[in-house]
N, C-alpha and C positions, 0 to 999 in steps of 0.2 A: 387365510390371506389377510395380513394386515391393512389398512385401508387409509394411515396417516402415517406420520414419522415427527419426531421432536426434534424443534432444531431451539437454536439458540441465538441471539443477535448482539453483539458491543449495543452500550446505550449510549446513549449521546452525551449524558455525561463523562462516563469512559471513554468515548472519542473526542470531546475534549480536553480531557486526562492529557489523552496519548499525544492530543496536538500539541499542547504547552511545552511536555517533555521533549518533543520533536524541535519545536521550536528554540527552547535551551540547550538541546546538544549542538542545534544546529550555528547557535550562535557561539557554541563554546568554540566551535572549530574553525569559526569566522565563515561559514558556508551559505549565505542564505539560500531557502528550498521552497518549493511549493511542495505542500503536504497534503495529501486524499485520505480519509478514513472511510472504507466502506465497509456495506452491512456483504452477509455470503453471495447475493445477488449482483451484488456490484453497485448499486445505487449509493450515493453519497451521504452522507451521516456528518461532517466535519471539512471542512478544507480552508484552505490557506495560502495566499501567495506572501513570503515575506519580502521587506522591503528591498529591493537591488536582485531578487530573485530574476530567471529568464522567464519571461511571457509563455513562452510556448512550452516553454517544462510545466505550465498544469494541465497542460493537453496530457504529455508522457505520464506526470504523476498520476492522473486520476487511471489511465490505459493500464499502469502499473498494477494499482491499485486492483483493478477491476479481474487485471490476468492472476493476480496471486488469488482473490476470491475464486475466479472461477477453476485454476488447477488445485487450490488447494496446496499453496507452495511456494515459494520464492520464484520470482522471474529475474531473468538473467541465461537460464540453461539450455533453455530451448535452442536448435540449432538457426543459426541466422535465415537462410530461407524459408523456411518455415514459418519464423516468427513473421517474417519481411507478408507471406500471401497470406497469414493470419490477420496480420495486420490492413490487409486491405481489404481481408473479407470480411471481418466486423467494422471497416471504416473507421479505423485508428481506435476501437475500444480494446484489444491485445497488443498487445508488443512484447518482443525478446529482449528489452533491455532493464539491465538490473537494478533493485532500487522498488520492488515490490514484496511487501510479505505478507503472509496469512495471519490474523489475526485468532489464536485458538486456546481455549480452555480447558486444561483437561484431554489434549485430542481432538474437541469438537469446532471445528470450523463458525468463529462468530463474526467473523470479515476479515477485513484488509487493510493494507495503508501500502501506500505508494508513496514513496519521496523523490524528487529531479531539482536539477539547478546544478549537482555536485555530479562528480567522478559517480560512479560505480560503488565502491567500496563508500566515498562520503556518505551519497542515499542512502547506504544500508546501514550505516553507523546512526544512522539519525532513526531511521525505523526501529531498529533494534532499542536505540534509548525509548524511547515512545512504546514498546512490547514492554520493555520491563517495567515502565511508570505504571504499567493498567494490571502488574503481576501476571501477563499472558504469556502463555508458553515459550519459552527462548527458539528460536529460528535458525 
């Protein structure tokens, strides 16, 4: 029986990588976002509100953030009930809305990043820039 397991973590420099790049898509597309980079735990490593960004989108981003580390996956899919009594049962740390992805290497889960303030599709345009800045697995 094995008795450990190797994992792997984004460093902070790399989640500062990923904020900048997040932060230049996000200005390319005139969006500003609140940005979350998390470690696979969900704990924060990087964040950011930009300027004109909404307040309460670093609630959702960081929720974002923390859902894609803990599924292992983009959030957005889950079905909305679900997401809705997930979300009140870790007290706003899940949520079903999109605009969360895994941060992974090679396949292996080294965190997250959560982006809000934009549409759907904006948040993910801006994560996605921010994955490829740090060369982490496309989403």
């Amino acid at each position: 029986m094995q008795k450990y397991r190797s994992s792997i973590v984004v460093t902070a420099d790399a989640a500062l990588q990923a904020l900048a790049a997040a932060v230049d898509k996000a200005k390319a597309i005139n969006v500003p976002q609140c940005i979350f980079v998390v470690d696979p735990s969900g704990e924060t490593i990087a964040s950011l509100r930009m300027d004109g960004a909404k307040y309460l989108s670093m609630h959702t981003a960081r929720a974002k953030a923390r859902t894609a580390a803990s599924v292992n996956g983009p959030t957005g899919a889950m079905p909305v009930e679900f997401g809705v009594a997930a979300g009140i049962a870790s007290q706003g740390g899940v949520t079903h809305l999109p605009g969360g992805l895994p941060i992974r290497f090679e396949g292996v889960l080294a965190g997250a990043i959560g982006v809000g303030s934009g549409t759907g599709d904006q948040d993910f345009e801006v994560a996605r820039a921010a994955l490829a800045a740090i060369s982490a697995d496309a989403v």
